[in-house]
Biopython code that builds the backbone (N, CA, C, O; Angstrom):
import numpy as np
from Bio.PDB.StructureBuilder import StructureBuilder

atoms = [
    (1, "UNK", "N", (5.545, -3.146, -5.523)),
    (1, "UNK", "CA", (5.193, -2.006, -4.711)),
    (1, "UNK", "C", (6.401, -1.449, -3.976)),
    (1, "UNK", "O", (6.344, -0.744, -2.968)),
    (2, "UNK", "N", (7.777, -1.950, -4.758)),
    (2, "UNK", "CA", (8.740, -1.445, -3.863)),
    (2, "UNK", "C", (9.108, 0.018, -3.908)),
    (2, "UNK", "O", (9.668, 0.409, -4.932)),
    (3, "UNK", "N", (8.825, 1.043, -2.754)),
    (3, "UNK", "CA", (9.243, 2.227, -2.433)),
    (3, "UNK", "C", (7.915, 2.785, -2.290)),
    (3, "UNK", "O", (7.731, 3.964, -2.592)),
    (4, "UNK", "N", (6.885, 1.995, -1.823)),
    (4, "UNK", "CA", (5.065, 2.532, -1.156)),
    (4, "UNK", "C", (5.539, 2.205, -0.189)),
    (4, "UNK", "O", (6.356, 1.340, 0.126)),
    (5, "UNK", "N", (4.778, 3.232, 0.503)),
    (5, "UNK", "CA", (4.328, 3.165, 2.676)),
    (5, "UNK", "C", (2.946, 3.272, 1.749)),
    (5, "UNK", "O", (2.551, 3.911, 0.774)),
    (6, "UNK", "N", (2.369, 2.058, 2.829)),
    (6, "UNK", "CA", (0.546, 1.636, 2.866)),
    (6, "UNK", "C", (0.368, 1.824, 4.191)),
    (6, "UNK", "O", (1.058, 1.435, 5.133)),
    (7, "UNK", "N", (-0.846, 2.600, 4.163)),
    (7, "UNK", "CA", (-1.382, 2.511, 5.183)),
    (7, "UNK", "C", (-2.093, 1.663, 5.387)),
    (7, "UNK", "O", (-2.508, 1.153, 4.346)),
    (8, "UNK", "N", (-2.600, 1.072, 6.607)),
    (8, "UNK", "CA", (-3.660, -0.035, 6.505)),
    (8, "UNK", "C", (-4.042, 0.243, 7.158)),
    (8, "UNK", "O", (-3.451, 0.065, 8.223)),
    (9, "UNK", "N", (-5.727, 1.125, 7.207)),
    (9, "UNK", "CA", (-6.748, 1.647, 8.051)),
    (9, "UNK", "C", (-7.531, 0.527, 8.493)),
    (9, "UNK", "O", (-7.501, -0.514, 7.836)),
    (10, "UNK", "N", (-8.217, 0.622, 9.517)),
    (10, "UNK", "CA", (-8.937, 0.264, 10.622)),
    (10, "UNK", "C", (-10.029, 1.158, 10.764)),
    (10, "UNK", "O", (-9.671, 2.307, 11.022)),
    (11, "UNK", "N", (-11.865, 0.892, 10.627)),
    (11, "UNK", "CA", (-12.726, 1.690, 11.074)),
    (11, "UNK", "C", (-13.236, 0.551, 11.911)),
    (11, "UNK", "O", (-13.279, -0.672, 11.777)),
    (12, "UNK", "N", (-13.728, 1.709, 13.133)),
    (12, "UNK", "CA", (-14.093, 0.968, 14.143)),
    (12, "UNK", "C", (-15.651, 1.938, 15.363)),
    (12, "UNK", "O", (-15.831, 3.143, 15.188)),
    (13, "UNK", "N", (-16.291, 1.367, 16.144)),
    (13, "UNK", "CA", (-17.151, 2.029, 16.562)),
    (13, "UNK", "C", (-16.769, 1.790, 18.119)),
    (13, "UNK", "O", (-17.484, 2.323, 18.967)),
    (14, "UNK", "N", (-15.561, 0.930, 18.554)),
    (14, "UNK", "CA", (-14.979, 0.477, 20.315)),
    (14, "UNK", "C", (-15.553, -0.704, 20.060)),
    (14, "UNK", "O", (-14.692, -1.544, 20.324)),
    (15, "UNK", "N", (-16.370, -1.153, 19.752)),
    (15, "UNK", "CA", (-17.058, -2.668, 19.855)),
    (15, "UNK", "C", (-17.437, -3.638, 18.758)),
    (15, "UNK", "O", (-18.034, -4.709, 18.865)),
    (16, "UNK", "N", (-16.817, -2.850, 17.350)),
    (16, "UNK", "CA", (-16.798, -3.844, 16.034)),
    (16, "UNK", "C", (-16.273, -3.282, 15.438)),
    (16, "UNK", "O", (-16.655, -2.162, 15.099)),
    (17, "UNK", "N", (-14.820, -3.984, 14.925)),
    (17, "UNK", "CA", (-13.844, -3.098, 14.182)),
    (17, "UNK", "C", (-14.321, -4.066, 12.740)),
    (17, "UNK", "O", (-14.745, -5.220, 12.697)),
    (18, "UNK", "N", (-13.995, -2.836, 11.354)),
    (18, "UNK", "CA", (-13.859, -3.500, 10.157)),
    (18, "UNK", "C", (-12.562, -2.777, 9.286)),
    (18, "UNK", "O", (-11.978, -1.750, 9.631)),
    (19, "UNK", "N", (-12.274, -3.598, 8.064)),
    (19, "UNK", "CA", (-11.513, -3.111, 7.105)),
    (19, "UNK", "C", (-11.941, -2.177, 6.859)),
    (19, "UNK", "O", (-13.136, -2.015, 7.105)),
    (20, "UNK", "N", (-10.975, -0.842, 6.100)),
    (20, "UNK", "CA", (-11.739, 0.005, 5.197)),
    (20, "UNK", "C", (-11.219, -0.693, 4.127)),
    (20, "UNK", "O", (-10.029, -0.750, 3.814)),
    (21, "UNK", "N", (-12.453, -1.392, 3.402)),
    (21, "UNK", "CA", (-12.277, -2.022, 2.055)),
    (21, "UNK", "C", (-12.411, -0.746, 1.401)),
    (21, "UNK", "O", (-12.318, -1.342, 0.328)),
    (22, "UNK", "N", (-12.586, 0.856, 0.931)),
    (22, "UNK", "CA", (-12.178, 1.096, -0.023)),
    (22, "UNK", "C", (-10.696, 1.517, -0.039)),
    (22, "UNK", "O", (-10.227, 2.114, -1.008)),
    (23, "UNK", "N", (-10.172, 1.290, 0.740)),
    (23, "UNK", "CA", (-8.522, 0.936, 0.413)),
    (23, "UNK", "C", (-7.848, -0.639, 0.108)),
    (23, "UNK", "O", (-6.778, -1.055, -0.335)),
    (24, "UNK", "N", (-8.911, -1.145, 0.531)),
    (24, "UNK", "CA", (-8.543, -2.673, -0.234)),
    (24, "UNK", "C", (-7.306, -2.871, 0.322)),
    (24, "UNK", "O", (-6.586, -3.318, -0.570)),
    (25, "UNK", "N", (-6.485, -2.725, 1.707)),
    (25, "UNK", "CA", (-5.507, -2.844, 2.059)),
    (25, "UNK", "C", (-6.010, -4.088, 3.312)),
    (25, "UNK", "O", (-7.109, -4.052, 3.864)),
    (26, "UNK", "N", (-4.971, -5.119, 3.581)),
    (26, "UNK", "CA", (-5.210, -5.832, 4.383)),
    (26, "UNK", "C", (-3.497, -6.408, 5.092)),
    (26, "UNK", "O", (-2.430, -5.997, 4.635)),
    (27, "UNK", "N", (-3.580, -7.127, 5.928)),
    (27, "UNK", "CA", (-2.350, -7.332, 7.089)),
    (27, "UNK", "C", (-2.237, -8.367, 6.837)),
    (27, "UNK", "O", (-2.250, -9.226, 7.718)),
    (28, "UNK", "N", (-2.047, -8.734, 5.219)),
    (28, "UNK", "CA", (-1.662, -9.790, 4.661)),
    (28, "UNK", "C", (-0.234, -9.228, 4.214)),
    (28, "UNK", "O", (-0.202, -7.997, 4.195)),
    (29, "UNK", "N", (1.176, -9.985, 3.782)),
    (29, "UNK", "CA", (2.361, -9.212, 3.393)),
    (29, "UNK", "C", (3.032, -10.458, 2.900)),
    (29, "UNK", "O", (3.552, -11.272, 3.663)),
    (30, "UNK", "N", (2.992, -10.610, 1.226)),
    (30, "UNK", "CA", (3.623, -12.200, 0.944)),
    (30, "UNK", "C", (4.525, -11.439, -0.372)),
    (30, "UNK", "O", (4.173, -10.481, -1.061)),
    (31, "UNK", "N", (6.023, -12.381, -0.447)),
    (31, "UNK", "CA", (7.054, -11.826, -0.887)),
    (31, "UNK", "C", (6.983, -13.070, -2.098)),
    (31, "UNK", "O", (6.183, -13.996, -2.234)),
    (32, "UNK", "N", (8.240, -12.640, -2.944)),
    (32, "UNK", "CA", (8.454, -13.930, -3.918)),
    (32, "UNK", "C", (9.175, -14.573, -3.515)),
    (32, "UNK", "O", (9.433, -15.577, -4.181)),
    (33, "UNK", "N", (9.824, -14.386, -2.351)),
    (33, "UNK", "CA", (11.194, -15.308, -1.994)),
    (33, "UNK", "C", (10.345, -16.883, -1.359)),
    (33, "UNK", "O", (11.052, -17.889, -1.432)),
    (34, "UNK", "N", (9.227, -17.031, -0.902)),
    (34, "UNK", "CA", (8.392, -17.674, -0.183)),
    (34, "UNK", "C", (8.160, -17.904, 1.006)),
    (34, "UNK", "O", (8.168, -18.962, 1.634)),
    (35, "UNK", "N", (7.897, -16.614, 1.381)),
    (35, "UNK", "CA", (7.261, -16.816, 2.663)),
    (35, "UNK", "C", (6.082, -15.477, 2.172)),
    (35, "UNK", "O", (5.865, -14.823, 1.152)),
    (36, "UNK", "N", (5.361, -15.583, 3.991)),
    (36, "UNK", "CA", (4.273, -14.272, 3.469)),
    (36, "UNK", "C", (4.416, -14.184, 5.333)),
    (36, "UNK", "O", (5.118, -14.935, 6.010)),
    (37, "UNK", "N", (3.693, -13.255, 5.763)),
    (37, "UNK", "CA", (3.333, -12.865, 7.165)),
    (37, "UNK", "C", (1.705, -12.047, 6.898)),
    (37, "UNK", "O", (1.200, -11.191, 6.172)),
    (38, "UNK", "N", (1.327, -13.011, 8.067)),
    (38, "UNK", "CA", (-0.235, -12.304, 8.353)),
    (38, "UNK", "C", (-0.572, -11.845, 9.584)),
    (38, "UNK", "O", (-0.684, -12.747, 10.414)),
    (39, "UNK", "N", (-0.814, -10.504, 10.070)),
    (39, "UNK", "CA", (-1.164, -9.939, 11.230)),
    (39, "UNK", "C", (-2.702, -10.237, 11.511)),
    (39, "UNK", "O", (-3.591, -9.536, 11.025)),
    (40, "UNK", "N", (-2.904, -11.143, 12.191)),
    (40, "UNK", "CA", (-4.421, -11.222, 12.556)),
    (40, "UNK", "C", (-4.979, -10.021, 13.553)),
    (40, "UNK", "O", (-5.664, -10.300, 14.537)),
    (41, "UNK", "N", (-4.643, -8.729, 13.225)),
    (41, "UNK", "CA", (-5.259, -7.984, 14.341)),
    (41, "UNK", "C", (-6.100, -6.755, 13.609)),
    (41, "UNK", "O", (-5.598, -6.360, 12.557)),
    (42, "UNK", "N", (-7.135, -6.204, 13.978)),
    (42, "UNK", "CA", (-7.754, -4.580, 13.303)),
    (42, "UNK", "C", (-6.889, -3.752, 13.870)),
    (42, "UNK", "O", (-7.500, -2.909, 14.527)),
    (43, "UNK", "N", (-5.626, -3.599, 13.915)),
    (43, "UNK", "CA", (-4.954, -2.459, 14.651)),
    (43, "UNK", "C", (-4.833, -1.920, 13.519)),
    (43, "UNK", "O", (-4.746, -2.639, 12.524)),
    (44, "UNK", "N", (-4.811, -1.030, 13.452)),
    (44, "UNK", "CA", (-4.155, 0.320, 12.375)),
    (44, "UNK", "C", (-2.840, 0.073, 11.816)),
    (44, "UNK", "O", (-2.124, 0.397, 12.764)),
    (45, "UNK", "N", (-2.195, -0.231, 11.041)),
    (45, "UNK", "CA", (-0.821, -0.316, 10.675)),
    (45, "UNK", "C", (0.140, 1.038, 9.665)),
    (45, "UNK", "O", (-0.200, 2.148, 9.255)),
    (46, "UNK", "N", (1.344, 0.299, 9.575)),
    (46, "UNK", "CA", (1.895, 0.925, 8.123)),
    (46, "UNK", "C", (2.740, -0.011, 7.734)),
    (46, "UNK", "O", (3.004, -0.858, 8.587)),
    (47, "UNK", "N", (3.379, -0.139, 6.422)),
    (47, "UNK", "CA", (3.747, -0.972, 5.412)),
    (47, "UNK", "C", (4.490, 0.173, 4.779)),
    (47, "UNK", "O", (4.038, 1.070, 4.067)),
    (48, "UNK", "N", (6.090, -0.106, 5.307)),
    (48, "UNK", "CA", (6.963, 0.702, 4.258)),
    (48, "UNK", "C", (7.460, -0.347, 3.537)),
    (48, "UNK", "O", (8.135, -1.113, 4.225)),
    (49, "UNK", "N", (7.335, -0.704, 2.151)),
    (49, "UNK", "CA", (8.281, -1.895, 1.263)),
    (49, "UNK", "C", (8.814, -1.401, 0.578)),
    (49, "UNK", "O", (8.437, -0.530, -0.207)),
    (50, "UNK", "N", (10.314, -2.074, 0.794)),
    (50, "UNK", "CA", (11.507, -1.908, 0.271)),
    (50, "UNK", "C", (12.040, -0.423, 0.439)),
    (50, "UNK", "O", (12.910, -0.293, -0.422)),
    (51, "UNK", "N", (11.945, 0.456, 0.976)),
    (51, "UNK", "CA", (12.468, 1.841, 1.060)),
    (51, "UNK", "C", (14.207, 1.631, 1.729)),
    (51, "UNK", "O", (14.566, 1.002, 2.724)),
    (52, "UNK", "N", (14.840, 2.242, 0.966)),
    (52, "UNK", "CA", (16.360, 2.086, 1.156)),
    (52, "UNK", "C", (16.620, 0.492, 1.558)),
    (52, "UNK", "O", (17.141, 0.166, 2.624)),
    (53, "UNK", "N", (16.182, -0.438, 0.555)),
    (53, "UNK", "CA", (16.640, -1.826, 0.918)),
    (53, "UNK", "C", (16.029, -2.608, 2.256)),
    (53, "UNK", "O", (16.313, -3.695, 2.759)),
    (54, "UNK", "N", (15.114, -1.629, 2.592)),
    (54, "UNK", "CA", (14.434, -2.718, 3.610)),
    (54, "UNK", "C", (12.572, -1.834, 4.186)),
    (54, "UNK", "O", (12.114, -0.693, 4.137)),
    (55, "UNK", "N", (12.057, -3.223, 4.685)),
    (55, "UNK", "CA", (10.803, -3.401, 4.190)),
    (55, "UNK", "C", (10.460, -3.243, 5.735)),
    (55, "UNK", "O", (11.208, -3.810, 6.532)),
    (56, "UNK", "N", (9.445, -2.555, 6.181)),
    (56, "UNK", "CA", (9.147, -2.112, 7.584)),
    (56, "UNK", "C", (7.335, -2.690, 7.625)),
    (56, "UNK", "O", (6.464, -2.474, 6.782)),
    (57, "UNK", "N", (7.250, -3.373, 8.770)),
    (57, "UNK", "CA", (5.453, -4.039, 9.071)),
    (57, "UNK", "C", (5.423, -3.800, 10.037)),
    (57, "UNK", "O", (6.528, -4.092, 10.496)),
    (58, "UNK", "N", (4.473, -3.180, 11.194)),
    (58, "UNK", "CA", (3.715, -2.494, 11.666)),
    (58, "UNK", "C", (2.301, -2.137, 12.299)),
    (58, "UNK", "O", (1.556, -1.286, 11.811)),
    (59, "UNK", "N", (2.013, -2.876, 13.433)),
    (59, "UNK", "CA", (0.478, -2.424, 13.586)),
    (59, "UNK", "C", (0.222, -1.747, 15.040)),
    (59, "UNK", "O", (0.630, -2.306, 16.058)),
    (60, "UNK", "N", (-0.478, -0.511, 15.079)),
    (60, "UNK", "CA", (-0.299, 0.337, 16.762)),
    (60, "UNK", "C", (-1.389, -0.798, 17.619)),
    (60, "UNK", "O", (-2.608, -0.836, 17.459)),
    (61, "UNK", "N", (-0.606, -1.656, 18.524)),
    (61, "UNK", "CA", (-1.584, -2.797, 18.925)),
    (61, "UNK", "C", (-0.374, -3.072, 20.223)),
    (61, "UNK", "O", (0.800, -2.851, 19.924)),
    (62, "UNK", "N", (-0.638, -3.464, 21.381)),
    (62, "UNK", "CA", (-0.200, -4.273, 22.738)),
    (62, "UNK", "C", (0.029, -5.582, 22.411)),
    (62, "UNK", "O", (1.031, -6.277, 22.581)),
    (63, "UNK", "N", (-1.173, -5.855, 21.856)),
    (63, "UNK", "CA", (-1.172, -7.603, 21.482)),
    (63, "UNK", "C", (-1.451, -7.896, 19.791)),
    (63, "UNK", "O", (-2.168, -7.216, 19.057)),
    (64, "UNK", "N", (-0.627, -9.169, 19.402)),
    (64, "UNK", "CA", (-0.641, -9.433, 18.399)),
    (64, "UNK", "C", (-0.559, -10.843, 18.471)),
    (64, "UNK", "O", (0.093, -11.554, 19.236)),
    (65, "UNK", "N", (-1.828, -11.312, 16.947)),
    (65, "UNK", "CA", (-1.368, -12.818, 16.646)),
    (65, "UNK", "C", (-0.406, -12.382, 15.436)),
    (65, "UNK", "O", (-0.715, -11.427, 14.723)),
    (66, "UNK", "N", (1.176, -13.373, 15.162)),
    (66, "UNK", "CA", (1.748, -13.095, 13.832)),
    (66, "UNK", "C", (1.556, -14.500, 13.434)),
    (66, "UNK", "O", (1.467, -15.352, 14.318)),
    (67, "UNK", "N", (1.470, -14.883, 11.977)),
    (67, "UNK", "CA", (1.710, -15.928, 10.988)),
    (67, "UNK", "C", (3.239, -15.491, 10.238)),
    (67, "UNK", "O", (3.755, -14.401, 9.990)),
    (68, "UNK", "N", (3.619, -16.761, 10.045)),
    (68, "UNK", "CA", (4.381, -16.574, 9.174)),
    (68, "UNK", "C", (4.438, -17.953, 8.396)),
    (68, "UNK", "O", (4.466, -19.091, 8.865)),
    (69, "UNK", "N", (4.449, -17.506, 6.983)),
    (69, "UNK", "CA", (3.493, -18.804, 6.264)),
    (69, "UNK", "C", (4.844, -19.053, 4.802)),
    (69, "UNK", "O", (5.142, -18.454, 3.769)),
    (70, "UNK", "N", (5.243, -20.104, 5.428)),
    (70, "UNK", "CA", (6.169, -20.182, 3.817)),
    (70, "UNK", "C", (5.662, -21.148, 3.316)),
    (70, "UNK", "O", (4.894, -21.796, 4.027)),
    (71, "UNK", "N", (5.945, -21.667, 1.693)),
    (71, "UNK", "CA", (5.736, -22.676, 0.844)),
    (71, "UNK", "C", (6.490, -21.830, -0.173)),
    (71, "UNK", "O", (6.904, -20.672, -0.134)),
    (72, "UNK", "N", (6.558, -23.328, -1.618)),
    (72, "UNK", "CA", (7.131, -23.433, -2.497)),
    (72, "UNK", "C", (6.614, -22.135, -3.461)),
    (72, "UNK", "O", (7.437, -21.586, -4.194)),
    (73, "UNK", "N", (5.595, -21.803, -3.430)),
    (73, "UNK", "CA", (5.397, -21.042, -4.496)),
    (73, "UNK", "C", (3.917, -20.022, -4.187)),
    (73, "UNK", "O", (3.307, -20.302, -3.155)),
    (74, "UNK", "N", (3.445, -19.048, -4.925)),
    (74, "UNK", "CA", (1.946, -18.228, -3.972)),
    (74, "UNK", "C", (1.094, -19.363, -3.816)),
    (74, "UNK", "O", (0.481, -19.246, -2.754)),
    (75, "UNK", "N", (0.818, -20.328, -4.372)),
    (75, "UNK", "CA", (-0.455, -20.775, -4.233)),
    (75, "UNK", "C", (-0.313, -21.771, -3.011)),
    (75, "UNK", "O", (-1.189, -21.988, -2.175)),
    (76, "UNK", "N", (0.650, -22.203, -3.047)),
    (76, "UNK", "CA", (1.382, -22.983, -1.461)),
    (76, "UNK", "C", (0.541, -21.692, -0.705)),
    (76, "UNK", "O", (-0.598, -21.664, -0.236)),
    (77, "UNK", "N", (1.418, -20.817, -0.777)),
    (77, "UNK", "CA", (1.400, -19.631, 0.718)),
    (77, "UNK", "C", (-0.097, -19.250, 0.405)),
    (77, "UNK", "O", (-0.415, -18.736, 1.478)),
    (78, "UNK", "N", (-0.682, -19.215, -0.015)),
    (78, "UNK", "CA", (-2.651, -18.733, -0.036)),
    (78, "UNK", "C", (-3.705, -19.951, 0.669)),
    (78, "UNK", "O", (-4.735, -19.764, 1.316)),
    (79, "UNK", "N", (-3.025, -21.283, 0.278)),
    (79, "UNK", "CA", (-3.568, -22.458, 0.115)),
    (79, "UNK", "C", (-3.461, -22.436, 2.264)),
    (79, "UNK", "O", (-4.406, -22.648, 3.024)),
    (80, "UNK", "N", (-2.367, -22.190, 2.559)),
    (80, "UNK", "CA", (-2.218, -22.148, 3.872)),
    (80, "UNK", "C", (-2.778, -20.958, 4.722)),
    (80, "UNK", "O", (-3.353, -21.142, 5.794)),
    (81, "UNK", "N", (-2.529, -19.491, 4.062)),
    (81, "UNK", "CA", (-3.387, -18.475, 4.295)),
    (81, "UNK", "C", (-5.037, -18.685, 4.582)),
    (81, "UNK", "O", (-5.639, -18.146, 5.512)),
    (82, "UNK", "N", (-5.452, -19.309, 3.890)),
    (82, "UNK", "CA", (-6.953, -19.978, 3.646)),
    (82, "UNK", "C", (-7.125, -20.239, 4.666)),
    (82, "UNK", "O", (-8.018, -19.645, 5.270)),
    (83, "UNK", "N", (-6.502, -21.048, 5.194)),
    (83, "UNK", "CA", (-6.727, -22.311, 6.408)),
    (83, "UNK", "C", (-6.698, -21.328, 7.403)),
    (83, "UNK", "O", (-7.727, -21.561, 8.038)),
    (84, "UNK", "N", (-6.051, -20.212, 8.010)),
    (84, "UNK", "CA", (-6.388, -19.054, 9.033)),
    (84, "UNK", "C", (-7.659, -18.398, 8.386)),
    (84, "UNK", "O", (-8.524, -18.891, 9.110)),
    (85, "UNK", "N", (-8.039, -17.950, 7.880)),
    (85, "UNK", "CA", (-8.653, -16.389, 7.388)),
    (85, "UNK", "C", (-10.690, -17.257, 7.001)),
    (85, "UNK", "O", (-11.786, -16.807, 7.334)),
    (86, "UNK", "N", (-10.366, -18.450, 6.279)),
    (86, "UNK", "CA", (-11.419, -19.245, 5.636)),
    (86, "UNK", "C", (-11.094, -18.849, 4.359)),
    (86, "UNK", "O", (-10.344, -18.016, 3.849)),
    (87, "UNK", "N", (-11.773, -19.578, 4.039)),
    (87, "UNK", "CA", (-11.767, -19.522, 2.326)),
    (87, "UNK", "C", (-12.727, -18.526, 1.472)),
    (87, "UNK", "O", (-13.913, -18.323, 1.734)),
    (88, "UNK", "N", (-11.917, -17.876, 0.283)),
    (88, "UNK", "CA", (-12.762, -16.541, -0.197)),
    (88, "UNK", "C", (-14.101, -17.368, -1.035)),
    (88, "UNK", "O", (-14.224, -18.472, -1.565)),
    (89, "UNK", "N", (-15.037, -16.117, -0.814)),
    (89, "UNK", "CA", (-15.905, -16.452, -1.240)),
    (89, "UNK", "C", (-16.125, -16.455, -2.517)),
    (89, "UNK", "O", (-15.654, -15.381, -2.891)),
    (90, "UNK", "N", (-16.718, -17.212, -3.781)),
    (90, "UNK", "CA", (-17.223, -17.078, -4.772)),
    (90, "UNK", "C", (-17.681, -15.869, -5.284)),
    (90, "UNK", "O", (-18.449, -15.442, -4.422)),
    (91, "UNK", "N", (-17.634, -15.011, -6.288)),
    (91, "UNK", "CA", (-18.282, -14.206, -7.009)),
    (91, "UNK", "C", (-19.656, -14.492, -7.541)),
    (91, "UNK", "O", (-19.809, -15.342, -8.419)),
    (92, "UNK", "N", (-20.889, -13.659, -6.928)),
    (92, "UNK", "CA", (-21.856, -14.194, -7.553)),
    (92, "UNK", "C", (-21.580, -14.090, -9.026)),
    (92, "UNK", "O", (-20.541, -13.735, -9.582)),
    (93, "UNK", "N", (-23.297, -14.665, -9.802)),
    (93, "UNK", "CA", (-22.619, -15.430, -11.199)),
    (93, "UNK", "C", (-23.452, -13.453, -11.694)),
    (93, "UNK", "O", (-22.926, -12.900, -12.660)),
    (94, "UNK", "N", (-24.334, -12.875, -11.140)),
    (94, "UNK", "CA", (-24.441, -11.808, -12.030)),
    (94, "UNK", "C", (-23.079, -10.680, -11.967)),
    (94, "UNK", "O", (-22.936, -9.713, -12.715)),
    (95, "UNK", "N", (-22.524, -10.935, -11.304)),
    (95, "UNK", "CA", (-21.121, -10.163, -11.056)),
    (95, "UNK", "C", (-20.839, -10.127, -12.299)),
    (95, "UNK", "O", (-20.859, -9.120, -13.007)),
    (96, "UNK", "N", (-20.497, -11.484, -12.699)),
    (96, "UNK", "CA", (-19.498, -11.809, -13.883)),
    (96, "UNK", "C", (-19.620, -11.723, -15.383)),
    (96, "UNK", "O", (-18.974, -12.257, -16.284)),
    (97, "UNK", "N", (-21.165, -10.465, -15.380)),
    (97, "UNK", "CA", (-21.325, -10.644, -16.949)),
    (97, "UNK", "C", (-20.422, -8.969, -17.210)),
    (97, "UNK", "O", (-19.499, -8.524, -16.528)),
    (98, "UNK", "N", (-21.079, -8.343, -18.405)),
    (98, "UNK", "CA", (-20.499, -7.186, -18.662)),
    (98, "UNK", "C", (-20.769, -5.931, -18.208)),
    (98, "UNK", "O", (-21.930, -5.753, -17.838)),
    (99, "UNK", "N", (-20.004, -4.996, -18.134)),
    (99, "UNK", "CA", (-20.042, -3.609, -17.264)),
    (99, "UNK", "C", (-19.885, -2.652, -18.104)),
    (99, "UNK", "O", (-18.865, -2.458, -18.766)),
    (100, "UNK", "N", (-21.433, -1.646, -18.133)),
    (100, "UNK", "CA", (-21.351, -0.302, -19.150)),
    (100, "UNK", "C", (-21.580, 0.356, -18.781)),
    (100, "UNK", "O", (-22.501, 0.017, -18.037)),
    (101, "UNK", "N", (-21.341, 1.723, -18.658)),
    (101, "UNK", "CA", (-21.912, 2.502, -18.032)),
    (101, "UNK", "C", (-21.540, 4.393, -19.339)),
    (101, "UNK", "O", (-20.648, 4.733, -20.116)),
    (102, "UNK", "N", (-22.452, 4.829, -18.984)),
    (102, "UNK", "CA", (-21.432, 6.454, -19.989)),
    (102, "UNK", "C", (-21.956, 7.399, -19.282)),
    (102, "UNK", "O", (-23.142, 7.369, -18.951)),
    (103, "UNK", "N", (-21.012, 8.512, -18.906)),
    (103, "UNK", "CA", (-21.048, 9.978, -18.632)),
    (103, "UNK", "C", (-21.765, 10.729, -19.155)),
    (103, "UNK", "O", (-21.620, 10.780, -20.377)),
    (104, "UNK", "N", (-22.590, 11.430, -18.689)),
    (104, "UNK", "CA", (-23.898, 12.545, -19.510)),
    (104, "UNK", "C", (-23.821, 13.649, -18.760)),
    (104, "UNK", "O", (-23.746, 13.800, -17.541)),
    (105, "UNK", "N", (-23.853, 14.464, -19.729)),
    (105, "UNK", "CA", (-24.340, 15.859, -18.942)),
    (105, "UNK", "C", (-25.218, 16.538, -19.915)),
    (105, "UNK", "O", (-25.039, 17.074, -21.009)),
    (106, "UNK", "N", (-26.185, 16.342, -19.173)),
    (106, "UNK", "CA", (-27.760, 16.351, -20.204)),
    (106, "UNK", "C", (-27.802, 18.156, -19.836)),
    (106, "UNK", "O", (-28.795, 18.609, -20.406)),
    (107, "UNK", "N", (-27.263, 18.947, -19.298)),
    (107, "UNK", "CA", (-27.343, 20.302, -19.188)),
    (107, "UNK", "C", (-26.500, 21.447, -19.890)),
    (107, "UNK", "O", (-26.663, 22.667, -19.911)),
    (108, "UNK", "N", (-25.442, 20.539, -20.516)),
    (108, "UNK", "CA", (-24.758, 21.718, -20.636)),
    (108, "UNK", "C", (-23.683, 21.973, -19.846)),
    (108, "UNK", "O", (-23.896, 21.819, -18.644)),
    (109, "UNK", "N", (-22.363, 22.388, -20.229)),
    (109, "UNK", "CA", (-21.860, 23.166, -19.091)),
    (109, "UNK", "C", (-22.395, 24.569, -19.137)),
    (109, "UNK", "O", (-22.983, 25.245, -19.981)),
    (110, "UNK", "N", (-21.888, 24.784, -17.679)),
    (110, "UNK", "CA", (-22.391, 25.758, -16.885)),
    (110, "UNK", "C", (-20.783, 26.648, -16.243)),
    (110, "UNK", "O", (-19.820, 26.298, -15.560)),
    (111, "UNK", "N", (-21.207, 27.889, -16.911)),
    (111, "UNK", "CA", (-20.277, 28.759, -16.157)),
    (111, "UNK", "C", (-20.365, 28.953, -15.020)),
    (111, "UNK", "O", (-21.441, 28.610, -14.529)),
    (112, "UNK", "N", (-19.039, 29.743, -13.815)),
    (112, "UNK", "CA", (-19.608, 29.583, -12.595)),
    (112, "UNK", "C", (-19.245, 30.995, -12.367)),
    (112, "UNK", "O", (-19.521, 31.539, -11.298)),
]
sb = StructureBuilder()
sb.init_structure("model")
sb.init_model(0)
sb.init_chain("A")
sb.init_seg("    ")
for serial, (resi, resn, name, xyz) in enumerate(atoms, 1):
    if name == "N":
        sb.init_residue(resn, " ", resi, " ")
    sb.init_atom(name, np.array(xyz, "f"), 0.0, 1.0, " ", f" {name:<3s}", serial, name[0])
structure = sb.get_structure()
């Protein structure tokens, strides 16, 4: 992802903040060199990586918890990630069969 700025949105109501999972972005940030950093906060962030040789993290927040999580290799750095966050959940088992779906347009196009 080197030369993306991510945003990492925050929806919130003042009294229960959540991810916006359809950006699937989270204040997780793990490199190959081995380490990773995890912002435990719903603050709003940005994520410039790698732009002119260096990598900018970010969240509009007063207070912050930071991690910084190294091991030998990703599954080291997840295996320890886990241990903050809990452990992901299983995929139910109807998830995992096959996905079809087809486009119809039972009308016709239509001039406008």
């Amino acid at each position: 992802m080197r030369g993306e700025v991510v945003d990492v949105d925050i929806l919130g109501d003042g009294n229960q903040y959540y991810e916006n999972y359809s950006s699937v972005w989270s204040a997780f940030y793990m490199t190959n060199k081995g380490y990773a950093s995890f912002y435990d906060t719903f603050a709003a962030g940005k994520y410039k990586l790698g732009i002119n040789d260096q990598t900018e993290l970010y969240h509009h927040t007063g207070k912050l918890d930071w991690y910084i999580i190294a091991g030998k290799d990703g599954d080291e750095i997840l295996k320890e990630y886990y241990t903050i966050i809990g452990k992901p959940k299983f995929v139910p088992l109807w998830a995992c069969g096959p996905v079809a779906w087809r486009d119809e347009n039972k009308g016709g196009a239509k001039e406008l």
